[in-house]
Residue, then its C-alpha position, 0 to 999 in steps of 0.5 A: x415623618x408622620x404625626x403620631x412617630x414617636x420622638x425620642x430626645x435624650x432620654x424622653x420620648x414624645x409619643x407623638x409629634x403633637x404640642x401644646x405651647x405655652x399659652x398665659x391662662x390667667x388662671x394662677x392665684x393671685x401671688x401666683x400660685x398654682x391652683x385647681x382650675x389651672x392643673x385642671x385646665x392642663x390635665x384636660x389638654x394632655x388628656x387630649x392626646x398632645x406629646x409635649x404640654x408646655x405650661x405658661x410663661x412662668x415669672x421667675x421673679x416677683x419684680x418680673x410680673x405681666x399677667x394678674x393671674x400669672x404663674x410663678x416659679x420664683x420661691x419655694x413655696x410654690x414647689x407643692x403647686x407645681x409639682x402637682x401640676x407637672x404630675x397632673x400633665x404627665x399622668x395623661x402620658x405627655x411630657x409636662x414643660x414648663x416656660x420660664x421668663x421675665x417680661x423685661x421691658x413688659x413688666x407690669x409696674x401696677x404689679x411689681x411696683x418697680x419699673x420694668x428691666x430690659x438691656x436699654x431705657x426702651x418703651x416696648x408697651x404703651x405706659x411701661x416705661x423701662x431702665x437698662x440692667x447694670x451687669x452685675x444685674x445681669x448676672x443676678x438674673x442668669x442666677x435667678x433664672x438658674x433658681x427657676x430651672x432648680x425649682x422646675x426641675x424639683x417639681x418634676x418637669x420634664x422640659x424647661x422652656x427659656x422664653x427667648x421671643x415676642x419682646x420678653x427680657x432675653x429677646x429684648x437683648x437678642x433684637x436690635x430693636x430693643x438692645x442699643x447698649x454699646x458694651x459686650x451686650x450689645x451691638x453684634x448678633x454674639x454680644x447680643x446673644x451672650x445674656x441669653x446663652x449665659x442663662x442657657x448654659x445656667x439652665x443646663x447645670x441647674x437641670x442635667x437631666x431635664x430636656x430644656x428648650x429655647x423659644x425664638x422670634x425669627x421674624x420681629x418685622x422692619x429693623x429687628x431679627x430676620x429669619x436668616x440671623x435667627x437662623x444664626x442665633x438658634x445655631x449657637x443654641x442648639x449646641x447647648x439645647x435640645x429643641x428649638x421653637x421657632x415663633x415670630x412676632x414683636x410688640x406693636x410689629x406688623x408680624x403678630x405673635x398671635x397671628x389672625x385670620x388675615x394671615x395665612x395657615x401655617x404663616x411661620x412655618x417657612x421659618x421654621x424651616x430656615x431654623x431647621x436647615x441651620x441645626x442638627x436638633x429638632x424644631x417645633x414650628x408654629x403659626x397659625x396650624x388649625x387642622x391635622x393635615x397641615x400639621x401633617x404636610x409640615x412634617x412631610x416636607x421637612x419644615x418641623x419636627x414637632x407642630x405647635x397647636x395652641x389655639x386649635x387645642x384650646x378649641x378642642x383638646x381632643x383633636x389628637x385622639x379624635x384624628x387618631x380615631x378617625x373622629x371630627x373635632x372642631x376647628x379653630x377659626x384664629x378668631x383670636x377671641x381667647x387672646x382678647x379675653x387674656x388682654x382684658x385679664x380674662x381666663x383662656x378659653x375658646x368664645x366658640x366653643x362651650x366652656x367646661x362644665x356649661x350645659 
């Protein structure tokens, strides 16, 4: 399997095995609208030469906010905005994703004004304190989510990615870590997995045609998932999914969603690989991938089908094209200093290399 082979899933075809995952940007507006330095910052990244680019984690809901500047998909206001960012990405010849959550237990109150929701009365984040979804909500928000895949799908969007890992609302119910309820939505990996699969299915009537996409932690630590149930788990959704992303990491675990230098290049990709043996779709693997050749191994030797670059394409968007062309490109260091910027509600960039348009 080489970098560059073309993938055909359904009736898209990634020109390369290339991704750009979603990373939050903080460059939306204010009620979280799409703006010109946001499809800037996109466009720039499939002009690069990445296959697949997955825009953010996008709110479904105003109540359902963790970033200042973070993006919406939760009323139709904001269709024009998103319809000229899926244009943007797509004119660059990738295919435009777009990710789709809700912070749960995460959520911002200093935003949404309310406490955040999640399956039990949990504290994931310092300060954030949470209540436990009734299920009649539950099934309000598998119908919101429905709403966000329609209009994701109306703005043209050729994948919508469900945001199922690192402490989010549908990994909170599928970890042991935050899910303690003791009614169908709780205590086993199937009740664990029914809201999530619930919104999967949802998602898949409301898009037809679109590719749609589950992100997983398949590794949160001591007490949560194990790559062997997340093995389990990613096989009852690939039945109704077309790609499985295999990430790790949990709020405040030794195991980062974001993992530093400290750890080592290609750190999930063993995961990855567990994932993989366990579904007939293909697998995007992630964790630390700073250079084309591991990219490049990990596909050689079966770990993936595609290879996240986050934070090496925010250090250079060109690495695709400069590696097709046989041209240096800068390599990321996993200084996290485009993370920490984020944390702080800064705008994503690389503190290594210049900003856009510096001298």
């Amino acid at each position: 399997m080489d970098l560059w082979q073309p993938l055909a899933i359904a009736d898209r075809t990634l020109r390369n095995r290339i991704v750009f995952p979603p990373v939050v940007t903080n460059l939306a507006g204010g009620k979280g609208e799409v703006t010109e330095e946001l499809i800037a910052h996109y466009s720039r990244i499939a002009a690069g030469g990445a296959g697949l680019v997955i825009v953010e984690a996008t709110y479904i809901h105003p109540a359902g906010r963790a970033f200042p500047f973070g993006l919406g998909a939760d009323e139709s206001g904001k269709l024009p905005g998103l319809r000229r960012l899926a244009a943007a990405i797509k004119k660059e010849g990738a295919l435009a994703g777009i990710q789709l959550f809700h912070p749960g237990a995460r959520a911002n109150p200093n935003l949404t004004g309310v406490l955040g929701l999640g399956p039990s009365s949990i504290t994931l984040m310092p300060k954030l304190p949470s209540r436990a979804l009734t299920k009649d909500e539950i099934q309000d928000l598998t119908n919101t989510f429905g709403n966000a895949v329609g209009l994701a799908v109306q703005a043209g969007f050729d994948l919508i990615c469900l945001h199922m890992a690192h402490g989010f609302l549908l990994s909170e119910f599928l970890s042991p870590l935050a899910n303690r309820r003791r009614d169908e939505y709780g205590g086993s990996t199937s009740n664990r997995l029914r809201f999530p699969l619930a919104v999967l299915k949802e998602a898949r009537r409301r898009a037809p045609n679109a590719l749609v996409s589950c992100r997983i932690s398949a590794h949160e630590g001591e007490g949560g998932i194990i790559p062997t149930e997340a093995a389990r788990i990613a096989s009852s959704l690939a039945s109704h999914a077309h790609i499985i992303d295999v990430s790790a990491g949990w709020p405040g675990a030794a195991i980062a969603s974001v993992p530093p230098a400290a750890f080592p290049p290609g750190c999930y990709l063993t995961y990855a690989r567990i994932v993989k043996e366990a579904v007939s779709i293909p697998v995007i693997g992630v964790g630390r991938i700073t250079d084309h050749l591991l990219a490049q191994q990990a596909l050689s030797k079966g770990q993936a089908d595609l290879i996240a670059l986050a934070r090496a394409l925010l250090c250079d968007p060109d690495l695709p094209n400069k590696v097709r062309e046989g041209r240096p490109y800068e390599e990321c260091q996993s200084c996290s200093g485009c993370h920490r910027l984020l944390n702080r509600g800064g705008k994503v960039r690389c503190v290594r290399t210049k900003a856009p348009g510096s001298p």
